[in-house]
C-alpha positions, 0 to 999 in steps of 0.5 A, a space after each residue: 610156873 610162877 606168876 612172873 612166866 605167867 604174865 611174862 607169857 601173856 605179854 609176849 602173847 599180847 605183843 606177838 598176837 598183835 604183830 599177827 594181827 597188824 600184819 594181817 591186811 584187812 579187818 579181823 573181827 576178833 577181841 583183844 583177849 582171843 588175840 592175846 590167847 591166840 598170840 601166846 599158842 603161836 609163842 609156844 609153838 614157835 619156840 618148839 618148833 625152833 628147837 626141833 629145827 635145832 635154832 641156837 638161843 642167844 642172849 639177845 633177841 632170837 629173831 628167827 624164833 620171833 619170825 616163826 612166832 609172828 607167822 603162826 600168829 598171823 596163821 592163827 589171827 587169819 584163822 581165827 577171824 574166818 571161824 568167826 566170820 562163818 559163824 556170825 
């Protein structure tokens, strides 16, 4: 891994995570850096389970990937959220 992928996969989780979060009505009482961590895992899974469903990767955007990736970050935002909500 080079430090490019690095801060290519923590940008891609900043904006997927965000997605997620905007997207999820109500208030979620997470911080920007859990958003960010929880944006990336719902980056990476969605990508593996895009290519176990057999999705083609384009040269452009791969939007049906991106779908999966902003569901699993709002699954993930919700979660996240009601864990820290029950604790508090």
């Amino acid at each position: 891994m080079t430090i490019a992928s690095i801060l290519g996969a923590i940008v891609i989780g900043a904006v997927i995570g965000a997605l997620g979060r905007l997207l999820l009505p109500g208030r979620q009482p997470i911080g920007w850096i859990l958003t960010i961590v929880v944006g990336i895992v719902a980056a990476l899974i969605g990508t593996a389970i895009a290519q176990v469903l057999g999705v083609a990767t384009t040269n452009g955007i791969d939007w049906i990937e991106l779908v999966m990736q902003v569901v699993l970050a709002i699954v993930g935002v919700g979660l996240v959220a009601g864990l820290k909500r029950s604790r508090v």
